[in-house]
TORKOL-626568 format. One line per 5 residues: number of its first residue (from 1); their letters; for each residue x, y, z of C-alpha. Coordinates in steps of 0.001 Angstrom, whole numbers, plus 500000, padded with zeros to 6 digits. Example, Ala and Ser with C-alpha at 12.3 -4.5 7.8 and 13.67 -1.06 7.14 Angstrom:
<sites>
1	as	512300/495500/507800 ~ 513670/498940/507140;
</sites>
This chain:
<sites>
1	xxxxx	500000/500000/500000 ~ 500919/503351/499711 ~ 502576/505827/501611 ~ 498779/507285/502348 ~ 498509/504606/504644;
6	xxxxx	501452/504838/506957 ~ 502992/508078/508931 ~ 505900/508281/511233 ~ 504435/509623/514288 ~ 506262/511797/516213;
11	xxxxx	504996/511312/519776 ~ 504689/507932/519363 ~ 508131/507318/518080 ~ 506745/504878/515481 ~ 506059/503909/512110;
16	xxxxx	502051/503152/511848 ~ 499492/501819/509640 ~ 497085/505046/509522 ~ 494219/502368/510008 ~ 493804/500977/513955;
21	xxxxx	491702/498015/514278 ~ 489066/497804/517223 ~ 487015/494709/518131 ~ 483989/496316/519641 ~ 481648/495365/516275;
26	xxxxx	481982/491785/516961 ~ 485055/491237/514884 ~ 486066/487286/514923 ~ 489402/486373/516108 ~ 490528/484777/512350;
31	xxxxx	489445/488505/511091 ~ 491443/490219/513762 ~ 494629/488140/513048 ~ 493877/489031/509392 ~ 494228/492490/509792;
36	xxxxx	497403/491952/512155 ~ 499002/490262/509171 ~ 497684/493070/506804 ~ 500265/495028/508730 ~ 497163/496584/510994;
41	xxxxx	499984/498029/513786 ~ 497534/500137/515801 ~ 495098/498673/518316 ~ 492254/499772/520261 ~ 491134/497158/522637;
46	xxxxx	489745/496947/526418 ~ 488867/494535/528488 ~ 485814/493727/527444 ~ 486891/492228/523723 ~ 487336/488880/525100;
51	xxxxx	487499/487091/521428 ~ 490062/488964/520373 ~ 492299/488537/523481 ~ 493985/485354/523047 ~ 494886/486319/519464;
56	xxxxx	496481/489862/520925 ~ 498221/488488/523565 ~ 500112/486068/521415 ~ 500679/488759/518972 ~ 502404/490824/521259;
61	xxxxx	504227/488153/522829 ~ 505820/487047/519739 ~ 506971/490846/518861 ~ 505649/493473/521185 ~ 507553/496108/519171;
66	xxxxx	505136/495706/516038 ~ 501777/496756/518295 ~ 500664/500099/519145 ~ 498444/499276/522381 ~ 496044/501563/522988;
71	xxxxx	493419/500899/526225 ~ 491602/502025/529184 ~ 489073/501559/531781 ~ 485753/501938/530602 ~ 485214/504249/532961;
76	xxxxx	487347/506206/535432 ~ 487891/509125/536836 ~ 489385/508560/539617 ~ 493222/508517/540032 ~ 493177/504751/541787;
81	xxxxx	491105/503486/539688 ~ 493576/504175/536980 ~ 496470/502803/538389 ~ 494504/499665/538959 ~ 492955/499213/535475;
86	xxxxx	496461/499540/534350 ~ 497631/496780/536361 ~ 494919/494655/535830 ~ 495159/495383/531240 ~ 499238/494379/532177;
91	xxxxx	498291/490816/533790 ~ 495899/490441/531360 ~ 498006/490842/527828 ~ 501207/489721/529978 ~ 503052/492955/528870;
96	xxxxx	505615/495132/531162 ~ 504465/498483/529400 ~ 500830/500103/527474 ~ 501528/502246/524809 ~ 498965/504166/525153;
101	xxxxx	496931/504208/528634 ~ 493614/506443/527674 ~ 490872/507892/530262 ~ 487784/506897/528418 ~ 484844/509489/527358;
106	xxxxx	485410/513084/528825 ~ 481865/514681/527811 ~ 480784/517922/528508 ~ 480347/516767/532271 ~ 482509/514476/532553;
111	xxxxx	485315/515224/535708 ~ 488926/515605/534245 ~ 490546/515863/538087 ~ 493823/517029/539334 ~ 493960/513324/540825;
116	xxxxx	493439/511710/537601 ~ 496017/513744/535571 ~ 498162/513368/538265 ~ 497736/509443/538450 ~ 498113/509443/534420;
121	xxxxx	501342/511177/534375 ~ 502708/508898/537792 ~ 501845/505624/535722 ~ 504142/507547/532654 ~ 506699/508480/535011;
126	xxxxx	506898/504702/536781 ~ 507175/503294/532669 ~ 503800/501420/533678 ~ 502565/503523/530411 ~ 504371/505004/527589;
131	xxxxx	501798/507228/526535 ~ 498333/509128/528098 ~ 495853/509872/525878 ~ 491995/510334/526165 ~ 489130/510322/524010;
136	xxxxx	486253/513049/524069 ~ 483176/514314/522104 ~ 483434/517667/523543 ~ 485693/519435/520386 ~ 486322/523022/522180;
141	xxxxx	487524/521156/525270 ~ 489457/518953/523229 ~ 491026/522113/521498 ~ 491671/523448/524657 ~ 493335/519858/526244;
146	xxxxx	495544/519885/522168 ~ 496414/523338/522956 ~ 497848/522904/526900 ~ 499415/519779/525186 ~ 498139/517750/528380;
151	xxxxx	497619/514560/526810 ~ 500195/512457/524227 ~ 496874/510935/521680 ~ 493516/512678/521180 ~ 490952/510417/520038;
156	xxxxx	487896/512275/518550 ~ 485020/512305/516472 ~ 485227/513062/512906 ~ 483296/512136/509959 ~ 481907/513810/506544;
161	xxxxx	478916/514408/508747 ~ 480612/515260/511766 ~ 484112/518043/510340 ~ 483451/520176/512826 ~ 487027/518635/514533;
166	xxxxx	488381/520489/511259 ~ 488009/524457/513059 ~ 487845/523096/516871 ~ 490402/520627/517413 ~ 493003/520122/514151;
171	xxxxx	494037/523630/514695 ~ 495367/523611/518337 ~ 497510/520194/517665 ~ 500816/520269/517739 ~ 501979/516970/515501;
176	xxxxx	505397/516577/517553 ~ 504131/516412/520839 ~ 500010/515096/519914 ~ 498936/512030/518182 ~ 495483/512234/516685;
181	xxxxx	493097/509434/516212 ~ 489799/509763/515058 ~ 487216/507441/515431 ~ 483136/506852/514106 ~ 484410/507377/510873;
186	xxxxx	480759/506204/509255 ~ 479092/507739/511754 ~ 477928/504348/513615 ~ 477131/503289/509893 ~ 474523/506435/509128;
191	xxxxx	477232/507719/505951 ~ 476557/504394/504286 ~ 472913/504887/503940 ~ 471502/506757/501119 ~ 469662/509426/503391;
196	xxxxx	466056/511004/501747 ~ 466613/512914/498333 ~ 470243/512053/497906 ~ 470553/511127/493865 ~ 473859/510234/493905;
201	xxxxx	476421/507225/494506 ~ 476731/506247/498632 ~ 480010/506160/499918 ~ 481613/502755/500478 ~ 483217/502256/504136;
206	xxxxx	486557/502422/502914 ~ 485599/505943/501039 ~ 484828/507407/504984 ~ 488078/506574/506184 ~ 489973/507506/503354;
211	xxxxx	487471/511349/503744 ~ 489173/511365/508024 ~ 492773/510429/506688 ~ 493101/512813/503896 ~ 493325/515344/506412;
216	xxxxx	496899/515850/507497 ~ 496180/516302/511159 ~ 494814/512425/511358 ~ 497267/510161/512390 ~ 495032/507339/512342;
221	xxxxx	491299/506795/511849 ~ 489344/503670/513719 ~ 488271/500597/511713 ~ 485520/498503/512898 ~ 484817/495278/510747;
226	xxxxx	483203/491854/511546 ~ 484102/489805/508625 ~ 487163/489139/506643 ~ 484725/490215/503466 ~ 484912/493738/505229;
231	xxxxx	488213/494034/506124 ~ 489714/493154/503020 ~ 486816/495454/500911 ~ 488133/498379/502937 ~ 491708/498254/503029;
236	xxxxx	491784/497150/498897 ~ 489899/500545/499153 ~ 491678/502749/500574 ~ 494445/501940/497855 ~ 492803/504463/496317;
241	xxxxx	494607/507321/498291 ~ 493357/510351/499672 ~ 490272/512197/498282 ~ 490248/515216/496721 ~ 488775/518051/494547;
246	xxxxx	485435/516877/493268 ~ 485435/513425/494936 ~ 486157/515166/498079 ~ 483180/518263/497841 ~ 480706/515316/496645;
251	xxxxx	481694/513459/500385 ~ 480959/516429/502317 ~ 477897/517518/500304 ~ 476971/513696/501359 ~ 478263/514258/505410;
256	xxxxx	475698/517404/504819 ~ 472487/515512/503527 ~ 473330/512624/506170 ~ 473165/515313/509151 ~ 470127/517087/507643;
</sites>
């Protein structure tokens, strides 16, 4: 594949496939070694994706260098309830070190503490965690987090129907010291429906996450599959590179019709 679909990234002091792989959409563990072998680098996993597990723990322990672990608590906001996810997600996997240690889901109400940040960057400090990240919906608060630089990964929401992250968030990040992932790239599957008085084509899967990575700022955009059909449709389509010009206008006038 082309050089579309891999970045050096800075803060991460890696090489990685611009897609991550996630196993929340009931992805089988044949499909999930699939996309390891694909040369898939970057995954998103908690807990709670038992199928996958076995496969990721033997992936990692026959090279950890070639994953990009990124994983959390479901929730927690609380700084002890970090430091005990973390060393629960270590026995689990049987690793020494996460990549990327994330504090799940800060909404517009959601408590960002002194306690927690302080508990993030302790676990960073002790090399329990390379990396703290966290993943939010609220995009001026994001901004504000990619400005103060307080976290090493943002993962946000962005989609055709959903750019919003393009004046808010893309902005404030600084590439050398901020990884970006974005995630709900067909909008929970909405942006491959043909919404009501749409004439034209409807986007394939692969066309949404090619839309999130032709924007520099993306490091790396979320895939969810369930079947081998689906991963290999979408990565043989993003082969087709990044979108522009008219392709590109015709996505977003689609993202438009999609949010009514």
């Amino acid at each position: 594949m082309s050089d579309f679909l891999h970045r050096d990234v800075s803060v991460l002091g890696r090489r990685v496939h611009r897609v991550g792989i996630v196993g929340n959409y009931g992805i089988d563990p044949e499909t999930f070694e699939a996309a390891l072998d694909a040369g898939v680098n970057y995954v998103f996993w908690t807990p709670k994706m038992r199928k996958v597990t076995p496969v990721l723990k033997a992936a990692l322990q026959r090279d950890r260098s070639s994953i990009v672990l990124a994983t959390g608590p479901t929730f927690s906001y609380v700084g002890g309830s970090l430091e005990k996810s973390a060393d629960t997600i270590r026995r689990l996997l049987d690793i020494d070190q996460i990549d990327i240690l994330q504090q799940f889901w800060l909404g517009k109400t959601a408590a960002e503490t002194a306690s927690t940040r302080d508990a993030l960057h302790k676990l960073k400090a002790d090399g329990v965690v390379k990396h703290i990240g966290t993943s939010i919906h609220d995009r001026p608060r994001a901004g504000q987090l990619a400005k103060d630089k307080v976290y090493d990964m943002l993962m946000v929401r962005y989609n055709a129907a959903h750019p919003g992250a393009e004046q808010d968030i893309f902005p404030h990040v600084d590439a050398q010291s901020t990884a970006l992932i974005s995630y709900t790239a067909t909008r929970w599957r909405k942006l491959l429906k043909r919404p009501r008085g749409w004439e034209g084509d409807v986007p394939t899967a692969a066309d949404c996450y090619r839309f999130c990575l032709s924007h520099d700022a993306v490091d790396v955009v979320l895939m969810g599959v369930k079947t081998a059909a689906q991963l290999s449709d979408n990565l043989r389509g993003l082969e087709k590179g990044p979108m522009l010009g008219e392709e590109m206008e015709t996505m977003r006038a689609f993202g438009r019709a999609v949010r009514g």
